[in-house]
C-alpha positions in Angstrom: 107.2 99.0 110.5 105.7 100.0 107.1 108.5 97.6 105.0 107.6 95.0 107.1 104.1 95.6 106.8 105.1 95.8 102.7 107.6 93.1 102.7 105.0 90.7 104.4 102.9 90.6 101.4 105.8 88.7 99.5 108.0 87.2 101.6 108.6 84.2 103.1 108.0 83.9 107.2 111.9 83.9 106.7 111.9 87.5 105.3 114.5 86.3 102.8 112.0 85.1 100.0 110.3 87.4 97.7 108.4 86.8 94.5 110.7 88.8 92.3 114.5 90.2 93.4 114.0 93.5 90.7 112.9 96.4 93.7 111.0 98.4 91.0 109.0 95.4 90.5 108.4 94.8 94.5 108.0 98.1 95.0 105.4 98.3 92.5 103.5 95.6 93.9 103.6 96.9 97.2 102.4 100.0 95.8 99.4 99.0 94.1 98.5 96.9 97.3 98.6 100.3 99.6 96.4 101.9 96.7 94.0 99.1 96.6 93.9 99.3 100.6 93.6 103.2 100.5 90.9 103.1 98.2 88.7 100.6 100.2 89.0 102.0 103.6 88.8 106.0 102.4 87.0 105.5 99.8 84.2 102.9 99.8 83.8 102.9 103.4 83.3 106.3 104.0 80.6 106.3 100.9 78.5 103.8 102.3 78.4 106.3 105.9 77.3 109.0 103.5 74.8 107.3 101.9 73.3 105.9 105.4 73.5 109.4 106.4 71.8 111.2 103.4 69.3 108.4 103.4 68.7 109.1 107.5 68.3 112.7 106.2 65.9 111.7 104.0 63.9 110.1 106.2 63.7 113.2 108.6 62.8 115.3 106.5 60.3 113.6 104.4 58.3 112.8 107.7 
């Protein structure tokens, strides 16, 4: 499931196309695509839930 997931991001619909044949080099791309991903979705979403939290906290207290 994963490699496919992986494999999708430079393959043809086919499967049998990819950018470049040299695996360090696909599996480097497909790295730095799962640690761009990571990054967004546990890290900037779950700052912006803090903040809206801390700033709800804010609010309660201050009043």
């Amino acid at each position: 499931m994963l490699g496919r997931i992986l494999n999708g991001y430079y393959s043809d619909l086919d499967g049998d196309y990819y950018i470049t044949t040299n695996p360090l080099v696909r599996d480097g791309i497909a790295l730095l695509y799962w640690i761009g991903f990571t990054l967004i979705v546990f890290g900037w979403l779950p700052s912006m839930f803090t903040l809206r939290i801390l700033k709800i906290l804010e609010n309660l207290s201050g009043k």
